[in-house]
Backbone bond lengths (Angstrom), bond angles and torsions (degrees), N, CA, C in turn:
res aa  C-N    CA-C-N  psi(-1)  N-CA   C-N-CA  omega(-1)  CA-C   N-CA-C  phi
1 X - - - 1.439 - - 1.527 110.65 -
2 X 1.290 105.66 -27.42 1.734 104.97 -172.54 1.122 103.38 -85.55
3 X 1.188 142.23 -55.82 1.698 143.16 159.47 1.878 111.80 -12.21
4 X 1.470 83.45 -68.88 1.766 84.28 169.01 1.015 127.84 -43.54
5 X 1.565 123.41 -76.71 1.235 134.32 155.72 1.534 104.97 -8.74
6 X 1.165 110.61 -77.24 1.784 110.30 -152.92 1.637 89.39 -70.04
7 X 1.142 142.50 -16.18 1.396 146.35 -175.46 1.270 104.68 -71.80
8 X 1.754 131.08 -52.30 1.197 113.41 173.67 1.711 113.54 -100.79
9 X 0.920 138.15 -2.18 2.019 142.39 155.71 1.178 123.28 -119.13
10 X 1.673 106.84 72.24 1.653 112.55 -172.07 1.535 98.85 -63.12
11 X 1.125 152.56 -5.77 1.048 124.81 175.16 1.681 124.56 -100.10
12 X 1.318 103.89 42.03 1.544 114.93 -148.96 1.913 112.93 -91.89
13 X 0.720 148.05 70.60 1.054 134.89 179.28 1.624 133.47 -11.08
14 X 1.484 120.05 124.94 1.497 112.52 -160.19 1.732 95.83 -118.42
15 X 1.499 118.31 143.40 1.646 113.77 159.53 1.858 73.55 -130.57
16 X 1.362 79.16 168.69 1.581 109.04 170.90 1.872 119.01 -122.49
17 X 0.953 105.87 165.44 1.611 88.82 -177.67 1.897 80.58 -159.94
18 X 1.631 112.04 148.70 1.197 102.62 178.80 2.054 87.93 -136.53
19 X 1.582 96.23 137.79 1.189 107.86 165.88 1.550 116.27 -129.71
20 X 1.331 110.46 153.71 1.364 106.37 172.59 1.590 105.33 -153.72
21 X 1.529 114.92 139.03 1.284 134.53 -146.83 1.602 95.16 -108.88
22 X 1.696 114.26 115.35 1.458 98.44 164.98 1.468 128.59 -55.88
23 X 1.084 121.20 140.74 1.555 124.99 -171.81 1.880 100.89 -65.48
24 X 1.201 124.28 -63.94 1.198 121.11 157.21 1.741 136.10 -30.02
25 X 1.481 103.89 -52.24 1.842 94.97 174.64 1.530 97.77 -110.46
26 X 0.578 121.24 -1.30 1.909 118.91 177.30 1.462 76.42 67.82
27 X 1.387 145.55 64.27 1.487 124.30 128.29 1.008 142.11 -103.44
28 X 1.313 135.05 126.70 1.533 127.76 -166.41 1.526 122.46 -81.56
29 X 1.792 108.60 136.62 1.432 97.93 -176.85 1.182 88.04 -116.28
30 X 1.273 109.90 159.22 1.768 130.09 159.93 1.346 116.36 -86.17
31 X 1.192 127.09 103.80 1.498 157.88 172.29 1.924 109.30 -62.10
32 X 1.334 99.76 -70.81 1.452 113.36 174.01 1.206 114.19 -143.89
33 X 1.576 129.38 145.95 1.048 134.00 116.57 1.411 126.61 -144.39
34 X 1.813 98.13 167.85 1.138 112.45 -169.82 1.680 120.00 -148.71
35 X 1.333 119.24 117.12 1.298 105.19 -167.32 1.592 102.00 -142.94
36 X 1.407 113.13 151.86 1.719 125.10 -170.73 1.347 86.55 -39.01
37 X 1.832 98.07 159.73 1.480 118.01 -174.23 1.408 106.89 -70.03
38 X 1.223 118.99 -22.26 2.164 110.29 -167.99 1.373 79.24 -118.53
39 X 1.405 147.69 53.68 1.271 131.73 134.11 1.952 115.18 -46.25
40 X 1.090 121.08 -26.62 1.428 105.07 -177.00 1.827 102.47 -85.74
41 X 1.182 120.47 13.96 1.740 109.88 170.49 1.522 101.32 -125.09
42 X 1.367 117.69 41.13 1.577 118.21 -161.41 1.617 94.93 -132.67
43 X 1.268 126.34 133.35 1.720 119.80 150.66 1.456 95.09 -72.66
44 X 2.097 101.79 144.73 1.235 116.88 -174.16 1.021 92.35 -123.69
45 X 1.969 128.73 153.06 1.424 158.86 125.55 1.113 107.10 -77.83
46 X 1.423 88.79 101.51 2.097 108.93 178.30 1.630 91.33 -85.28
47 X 1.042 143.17 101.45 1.622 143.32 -155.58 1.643 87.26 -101.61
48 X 1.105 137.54 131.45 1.663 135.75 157.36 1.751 113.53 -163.67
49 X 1.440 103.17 79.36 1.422 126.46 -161.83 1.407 112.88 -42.81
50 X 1.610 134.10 -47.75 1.218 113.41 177.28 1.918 95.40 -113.63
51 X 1.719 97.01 148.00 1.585 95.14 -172.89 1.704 102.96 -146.70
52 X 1.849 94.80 114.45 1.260 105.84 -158.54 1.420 109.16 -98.47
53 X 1.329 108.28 -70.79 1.345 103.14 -173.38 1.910 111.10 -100.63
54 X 1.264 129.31 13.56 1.125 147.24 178.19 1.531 117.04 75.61
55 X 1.230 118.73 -17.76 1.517 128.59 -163.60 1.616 123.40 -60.85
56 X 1.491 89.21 -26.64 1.595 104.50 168.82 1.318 106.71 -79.31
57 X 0.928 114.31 -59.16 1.606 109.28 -175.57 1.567 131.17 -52.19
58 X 1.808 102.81 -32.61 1.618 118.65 167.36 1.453 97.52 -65.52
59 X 1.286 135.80 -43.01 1.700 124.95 -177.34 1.276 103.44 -78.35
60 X 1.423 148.61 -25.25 1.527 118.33 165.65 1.175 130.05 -91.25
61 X 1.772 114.72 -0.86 1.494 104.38 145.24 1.176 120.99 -82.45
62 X 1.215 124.66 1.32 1.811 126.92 179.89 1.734 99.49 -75.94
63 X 1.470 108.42 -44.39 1.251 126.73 -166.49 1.939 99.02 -60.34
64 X 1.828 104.50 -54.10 0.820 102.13 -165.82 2.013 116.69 -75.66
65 X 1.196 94.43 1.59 1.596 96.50 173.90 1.141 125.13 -82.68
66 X 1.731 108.73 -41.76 1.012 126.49 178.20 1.398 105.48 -69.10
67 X 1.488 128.68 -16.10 1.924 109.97 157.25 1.339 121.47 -99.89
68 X 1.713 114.50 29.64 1.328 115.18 167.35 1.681 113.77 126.96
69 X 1.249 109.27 -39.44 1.398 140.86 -164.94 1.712 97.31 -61.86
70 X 1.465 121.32 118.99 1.315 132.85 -173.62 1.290 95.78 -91.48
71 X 1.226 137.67 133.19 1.235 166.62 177.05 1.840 97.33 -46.61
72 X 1.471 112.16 -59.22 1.351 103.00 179.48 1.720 130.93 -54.47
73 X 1.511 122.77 -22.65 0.790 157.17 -118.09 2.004 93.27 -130.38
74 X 1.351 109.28 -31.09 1.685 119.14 173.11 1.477 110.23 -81.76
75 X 1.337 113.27 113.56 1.303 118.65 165.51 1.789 112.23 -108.65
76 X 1.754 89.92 109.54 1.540 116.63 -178.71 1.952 115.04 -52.82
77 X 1.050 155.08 121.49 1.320 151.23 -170.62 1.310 109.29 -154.48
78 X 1.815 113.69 96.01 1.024 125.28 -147.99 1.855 81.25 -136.90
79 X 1.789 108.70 135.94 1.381 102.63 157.56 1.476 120.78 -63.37
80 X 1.391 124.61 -83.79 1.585 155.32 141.62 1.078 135.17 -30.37
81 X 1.206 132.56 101.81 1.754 125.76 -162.96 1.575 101.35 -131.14
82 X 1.284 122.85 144.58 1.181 97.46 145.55 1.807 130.55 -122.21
83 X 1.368 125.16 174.64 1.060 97.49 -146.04 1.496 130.43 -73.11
84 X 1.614 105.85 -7.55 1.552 125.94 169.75 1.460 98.74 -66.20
85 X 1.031 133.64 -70.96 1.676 127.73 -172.68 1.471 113.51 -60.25
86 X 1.170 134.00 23.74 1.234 137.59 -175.74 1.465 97.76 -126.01
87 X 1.442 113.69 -31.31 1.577 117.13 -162.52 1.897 101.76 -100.29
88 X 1.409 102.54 -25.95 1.415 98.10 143.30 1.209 161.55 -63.32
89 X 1.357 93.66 -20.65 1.464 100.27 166.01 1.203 101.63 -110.08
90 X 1.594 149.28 -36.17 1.346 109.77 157.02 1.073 133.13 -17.34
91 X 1.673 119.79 -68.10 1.577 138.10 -179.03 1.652 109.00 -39.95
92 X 1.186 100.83 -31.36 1.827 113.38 -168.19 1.579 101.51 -87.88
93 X 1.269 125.42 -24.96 1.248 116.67 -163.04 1.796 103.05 -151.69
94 X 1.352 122.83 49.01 1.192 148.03 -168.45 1.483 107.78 -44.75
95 X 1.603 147.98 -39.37 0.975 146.79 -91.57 1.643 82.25 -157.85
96 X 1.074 115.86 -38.78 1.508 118.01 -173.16 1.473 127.05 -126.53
97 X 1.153 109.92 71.94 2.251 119.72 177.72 1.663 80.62 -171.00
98 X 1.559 64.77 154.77 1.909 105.57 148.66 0.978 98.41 -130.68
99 X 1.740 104.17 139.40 1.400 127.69 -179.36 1.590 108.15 -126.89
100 X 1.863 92.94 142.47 1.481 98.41 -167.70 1.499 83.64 -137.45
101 X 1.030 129.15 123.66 1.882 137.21 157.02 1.835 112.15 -113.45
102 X 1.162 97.44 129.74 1.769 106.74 175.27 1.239 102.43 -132.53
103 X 1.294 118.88 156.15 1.557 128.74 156.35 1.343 94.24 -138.53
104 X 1.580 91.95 145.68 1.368 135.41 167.59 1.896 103.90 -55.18
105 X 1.713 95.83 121.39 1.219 97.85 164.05 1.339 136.81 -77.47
106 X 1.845 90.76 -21.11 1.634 100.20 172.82 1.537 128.00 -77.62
107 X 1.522 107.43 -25.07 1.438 107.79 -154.36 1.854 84.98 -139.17
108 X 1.449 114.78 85.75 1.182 130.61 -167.84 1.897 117.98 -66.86
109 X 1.251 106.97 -16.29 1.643 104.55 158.84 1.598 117.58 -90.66
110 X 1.436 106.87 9.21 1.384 99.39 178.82 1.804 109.81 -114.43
111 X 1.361 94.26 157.36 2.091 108.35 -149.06 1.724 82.52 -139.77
112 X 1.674 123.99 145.33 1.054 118.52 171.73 1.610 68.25 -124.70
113 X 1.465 104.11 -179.93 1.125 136.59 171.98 1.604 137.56 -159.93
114 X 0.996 101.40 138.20 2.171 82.81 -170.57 1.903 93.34 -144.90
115 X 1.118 103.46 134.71 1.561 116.24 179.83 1.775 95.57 -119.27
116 X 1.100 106.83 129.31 1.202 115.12 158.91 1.412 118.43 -114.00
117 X 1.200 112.32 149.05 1.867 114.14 -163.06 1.889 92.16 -94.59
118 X 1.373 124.04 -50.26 0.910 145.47 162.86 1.565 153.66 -129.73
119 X 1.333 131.84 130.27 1.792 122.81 -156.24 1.832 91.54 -53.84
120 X 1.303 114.21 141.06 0.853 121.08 150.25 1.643 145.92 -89.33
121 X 1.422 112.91 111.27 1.577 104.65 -177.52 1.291 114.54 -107.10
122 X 1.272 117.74 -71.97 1.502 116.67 174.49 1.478 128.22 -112.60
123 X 1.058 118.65 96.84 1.419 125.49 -177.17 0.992 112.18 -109.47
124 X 1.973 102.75 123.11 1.802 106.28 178.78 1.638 98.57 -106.65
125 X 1.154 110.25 163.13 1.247 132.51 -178.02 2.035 100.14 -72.85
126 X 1.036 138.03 -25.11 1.102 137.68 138.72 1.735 137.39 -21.92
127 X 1.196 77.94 -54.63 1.670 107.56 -161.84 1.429 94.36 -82.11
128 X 1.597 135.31 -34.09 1.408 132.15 -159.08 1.514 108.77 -77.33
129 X 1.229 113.84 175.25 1.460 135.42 145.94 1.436 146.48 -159.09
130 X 1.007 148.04 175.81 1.618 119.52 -163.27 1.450 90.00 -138.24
């Protein structure tokens, strides 16, 4: 996903943040992160392609608040969701998404899902960060 990204807005600003979820409690620790110094006056793409049980994702917007970064202001961009980890972080962060869930009429174990952190209108490649 990040390749892409930087493939079509080379001038994009990148942080990284690394989590990893014990296999046993599904809890996520924060390992690293690191993100440009005015990340808190920036809209962010929290990018984390498949999203299972949500827990990772509630700790790198925790991460990302705690360096300034307003919760409204995170736009979530996830391939794969499923629908418990989607409804978790709603629950966790109530105040800020639009939520869209569909399933496939044809292929009845399959669920798309899309969380948005915020409506999108104008987004410059300036303004972002990852």
């Amino acid at each position: 996903m990040e390749q892409g990204l930087r493939d079509c807005c080379r001038s994009i600003r990148i942080g990284k943040i690394l989590i990893q979820s014990d296999e046993e409690t599904q809890r996520a620790k924060v390992y690293y992160a690191k993100f440009p110094p005015d990340i808190y006056r920036r809209k962010v793409l929290l990018m984390y392609p498949i999203l299972s049980t949500g827990n990772t994702v509630i700790e790198a917007v925790k991460v990302l608040v705690e360096h300034g970064v307003q919760p409204s202001v995170i736009i979530l961009l996830s391939l794969f969701s499923t629908p418990h980890g989607a409804k978790l972080i709603i629950q966790e962060f109530p105040k800020n998404y639009h939520f869209n869930h569909r399933s496939s009429s044809c292929c009845t174990n399959t669920v798309w899902t899309e969380v948005f952190w915020n409506r999108l209108t104008h987004l410059e490649q300036t303004d972002m960060t990852i």
